[in-house]
N, C-alpha and C positions, 0 to 999 in steps of 0.2 A: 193475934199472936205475932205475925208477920210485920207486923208494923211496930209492934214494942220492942225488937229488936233495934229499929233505928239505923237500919243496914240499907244503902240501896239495892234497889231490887234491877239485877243484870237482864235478866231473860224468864221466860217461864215456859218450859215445855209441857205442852200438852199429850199425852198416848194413850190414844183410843185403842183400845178392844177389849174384853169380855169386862176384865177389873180396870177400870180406867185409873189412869195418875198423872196429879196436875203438879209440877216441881219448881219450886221456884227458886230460883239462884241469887243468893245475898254478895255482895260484893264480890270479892275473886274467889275466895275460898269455901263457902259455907252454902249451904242445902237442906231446903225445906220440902219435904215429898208426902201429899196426902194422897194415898190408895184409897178406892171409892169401892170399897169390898161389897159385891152383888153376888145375889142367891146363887149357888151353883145353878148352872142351866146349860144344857147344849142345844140352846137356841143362841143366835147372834143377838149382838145390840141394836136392835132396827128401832129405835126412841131415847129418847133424852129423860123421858118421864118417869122413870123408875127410882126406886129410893134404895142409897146406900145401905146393906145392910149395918155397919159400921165405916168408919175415918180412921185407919192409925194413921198418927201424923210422926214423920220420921224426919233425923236429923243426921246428916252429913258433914266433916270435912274432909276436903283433899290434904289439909296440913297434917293431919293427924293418922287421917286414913282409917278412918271407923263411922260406924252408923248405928244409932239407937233410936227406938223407938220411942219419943217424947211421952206420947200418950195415946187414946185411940177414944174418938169422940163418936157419940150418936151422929144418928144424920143428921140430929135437930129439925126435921121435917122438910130438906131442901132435897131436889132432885136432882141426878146428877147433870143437867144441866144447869138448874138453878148453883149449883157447886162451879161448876163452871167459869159464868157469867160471875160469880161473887168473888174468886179468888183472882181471877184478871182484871176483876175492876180494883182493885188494891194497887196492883202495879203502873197504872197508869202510863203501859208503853205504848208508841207506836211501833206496828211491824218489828216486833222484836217477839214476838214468840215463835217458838218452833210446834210444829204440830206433828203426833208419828200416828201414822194409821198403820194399824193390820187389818189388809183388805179381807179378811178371810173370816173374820172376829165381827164385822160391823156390816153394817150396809143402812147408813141413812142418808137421805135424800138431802138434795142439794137445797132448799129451801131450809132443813131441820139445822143445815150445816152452816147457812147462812143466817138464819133469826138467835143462833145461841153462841156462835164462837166472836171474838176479835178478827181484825184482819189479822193475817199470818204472811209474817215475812220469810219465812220457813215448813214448807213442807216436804214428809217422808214420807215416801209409801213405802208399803211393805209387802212382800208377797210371799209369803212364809213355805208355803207348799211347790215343790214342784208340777208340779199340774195345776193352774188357774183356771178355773170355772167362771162360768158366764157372770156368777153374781159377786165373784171376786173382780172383776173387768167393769162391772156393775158401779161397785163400793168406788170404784177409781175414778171414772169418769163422771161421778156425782162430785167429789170432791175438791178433782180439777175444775170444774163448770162452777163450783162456790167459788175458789178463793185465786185461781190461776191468773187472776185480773193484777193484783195485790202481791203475787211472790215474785221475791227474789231471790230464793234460793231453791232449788230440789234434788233433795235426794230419791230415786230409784231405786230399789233392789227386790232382781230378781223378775223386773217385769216383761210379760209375755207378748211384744207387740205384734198388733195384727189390724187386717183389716180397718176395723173398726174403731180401734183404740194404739195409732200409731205414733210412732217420735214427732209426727208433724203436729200431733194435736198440744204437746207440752211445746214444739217449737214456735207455736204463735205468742206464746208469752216473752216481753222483754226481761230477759231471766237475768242476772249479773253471774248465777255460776248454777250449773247443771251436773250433778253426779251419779252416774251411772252403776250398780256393783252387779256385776252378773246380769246383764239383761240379754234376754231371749230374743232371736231373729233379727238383731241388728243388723239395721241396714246401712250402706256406707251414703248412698242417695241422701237415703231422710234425713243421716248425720249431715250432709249438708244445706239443711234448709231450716238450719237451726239459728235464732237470733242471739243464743246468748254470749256472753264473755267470755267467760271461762269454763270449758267443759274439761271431766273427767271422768272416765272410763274404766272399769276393772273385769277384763272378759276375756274369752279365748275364742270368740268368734270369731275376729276382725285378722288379716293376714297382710302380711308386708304388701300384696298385690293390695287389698283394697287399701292400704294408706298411700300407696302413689296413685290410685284412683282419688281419694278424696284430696291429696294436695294437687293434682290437676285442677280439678273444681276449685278449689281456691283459687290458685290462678287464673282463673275465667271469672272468677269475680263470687262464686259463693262465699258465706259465713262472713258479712261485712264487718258484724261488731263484734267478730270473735279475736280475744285477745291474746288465750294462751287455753294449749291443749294438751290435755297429760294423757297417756294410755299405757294399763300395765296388761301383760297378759303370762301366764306356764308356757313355755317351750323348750323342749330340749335339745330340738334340732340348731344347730347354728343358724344364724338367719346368713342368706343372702343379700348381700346390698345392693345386688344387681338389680334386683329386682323391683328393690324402692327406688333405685336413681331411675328407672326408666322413663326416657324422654320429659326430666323434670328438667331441665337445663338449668343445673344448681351447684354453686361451688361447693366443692367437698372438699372434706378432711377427714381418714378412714385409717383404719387399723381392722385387727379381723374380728375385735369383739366390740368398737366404739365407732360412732359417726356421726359424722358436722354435717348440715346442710345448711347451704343459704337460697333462699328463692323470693322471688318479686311476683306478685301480682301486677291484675292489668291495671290496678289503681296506681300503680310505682307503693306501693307495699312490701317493703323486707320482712319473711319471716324466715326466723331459725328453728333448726329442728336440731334435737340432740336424741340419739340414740343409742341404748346402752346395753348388754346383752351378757348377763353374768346367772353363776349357779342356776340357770334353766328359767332366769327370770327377763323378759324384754319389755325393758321401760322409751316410753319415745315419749318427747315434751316438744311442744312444737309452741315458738313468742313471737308475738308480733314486735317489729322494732320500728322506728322512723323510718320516714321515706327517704328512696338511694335513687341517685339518677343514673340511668342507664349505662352509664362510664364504667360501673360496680358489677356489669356482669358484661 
C-alpha cells in the first residue's frame, strides 16, 4: 500500500512499548501509521515473537490537519517483528529511522534488538515514571549496547544517571547532537567528557556556578567536537552575572537581564555564549566560532 502511493518515503519511526507503531513519513506532508494492537497484558514486551492481535493502518496530514483510519488489517500471520523487519525493508533507508523506546514498557535484549531492527540514526529514550527501576536502567542499557555504534542523534528524557548507567556511557558515542529533557543527577564533569556536536539541555539542575565550571573545562581543552550548546531552565530568581564571569577572562556585553560573552580555548577557539533571562525563563547558547589570535583578548 506504501508503495502505491508513489511518494518517497522521508523517515520511518519506530515506538516500542506495550502496542508498538511503525510510521512512515511520505514526502513532506503525508503519514502512514500502523499500530500493532497486542492482547491486553500487564506484562512488558520482553520478545518480538508475539502476533498482532489486529493492524489499523492510519493516515495523516499536516496540510490538512486530520487523521483517519484507512483500514485495520489481520496480522496475516507476521510477528511483530517480522512486521518490523517488513515495513523497513520497503523504505530502503539508510540511518534514517528514528527509534522511541519506553523503558518502562519493554525490556528486550540487546541481541533481540540487534537481529530484528535496521540501524537507527535516531534514538529516544524514554523514561516515563519518575522513579526508574533497575529494569527500566535495564531496557537502556541493552538498547544503547545495540545501536550506540550507529547513532547520530539522541534524545533523552527524563533519565536517572547513576553509577552504572552514566552521561559518560552515551558520551563514547560520536553523536552529531545529544538532547537532554529533564535529566536526573546531571553532572557538569560528565557534561564535559562528552563527544558530540551539538548538545541540548532542558533542566533545573544545572546553576550559573556550574556553567562557569564547565566553560572553564572548555578552556583547558574539554568537549573538542563540541559545536554549539543550548540550555534552558525555570528561574525566578534574577541571575547573577557575577557569578558566570568568574575568572572566565571573557569579553562582555551585559545589561541586567542579557549577556555576551566571548572566550578562547587553549586551542585558540572563540566561543560565544549569549544569555537571556526573561518571564522566569533562562536560556544560554553557547557557538563555536573561528579561530582569533591572541590580539582579541
Amino acid at each position: 500500500m506504501v508503495q502505491s502511493l508513489y511518494l518517497p518515503i522521508c523517515n520511518v519511526t519506530i515506538t516500542m512499548k506495550k502496542q508498538p507503531e511503525i510510521e512512515v513519513k511520505l514526502g513532506l506532508i503525508n503519514n502512514i501509521k500502523f499500530e500493532l494492537n497486542m492482547a491486553e497484558t500487564d506484562e512488558k514486551l520482553t520478545d518480538l515473537n508475539g502476533l498482532p492481535v489486529s493492524v489499523p493502518v492510519l493516515y495523516s496530514s499536516y496540510l490538512r490537519g486530520f487523521r483517519n483510519i484507512l483500514s485495520t488489517w489481520p496480522n496475516q500471520g507476521k510477528t511483530v517483528g517480522e512486521w518490523i523487519q517488513h515495513l523497513c525493508s520497503i523504505s530502503q533507508l539508510k540511518l534514517c529511522y528514528v527509534k522511541v523506546f519506553h523503558v518502562r514498557d519493554i525490556e528486550l535484549d540487546t541481541q533481540t534488538l540487534r537481529n530484528i531492527f535496521p540501524k537507527l540514526g535516531n534514538i529516544d529514550l524514554i523514561f516515563s515514571h519518575a522513579e526508574a527501576n533497575e529494569h527500566d536502567v535495564l531496557s537502556a542499557q541493552n538498547v544503547l549496547k545495540a545501536f550506540l555504534s550507529d547513532a547520530k542523534h539522541i534524545r533523552l528524557r527524563n533519565v536517572p544517571f547513576q553509577d552504572h548507567f552514566s552521561i559518560q556511557h552515551i558520551g563514547m558515542g560520536n553523536l552529531k547532537e545529544l538532547n537532554m529533557e529533564s535529566p536526573r543527577n546531571l553532572n557538569v564533569h560528565d557534561l564535559s567528557t562528552l563527544n558530540a556536536e551539538r548538545i541540548s539541555i532542558d533542566t533545573d539542575q544545572l546553576s550559573l556556578r556550574d556553567l562557569n565550571r564547565f566553560f572553564k573545562l572548555w578552556k583547558k581543552g574539554s568537549n573538542p567536537k563540541l559545536k554549539e550548546l543550548t540550555i534552558y531552565w525555570d528561574t525566578e530568581i534574577r541571575p547573577d552575572w557575577n557569578v558566570l564571569l568568574k575568572r572566565l577572562k571573557a569579553i562582555t556585553k551585559r545589561n541586567s537581564r542579557k549577556q555576551k560573552l566571548t572566550i578562547r580555548n587553549c586551542r585558540g577557539v572563540c566561543g560565544k555564549i549569549w544569555c537571556d533571562w526573561s518571564d522566569a525563563n533562562l536560556y544560554v547558547e553557547f557557538r563555536m566560532s573561528k579561530k582569533f589570535s591572541r590580539k582579541h583578548f
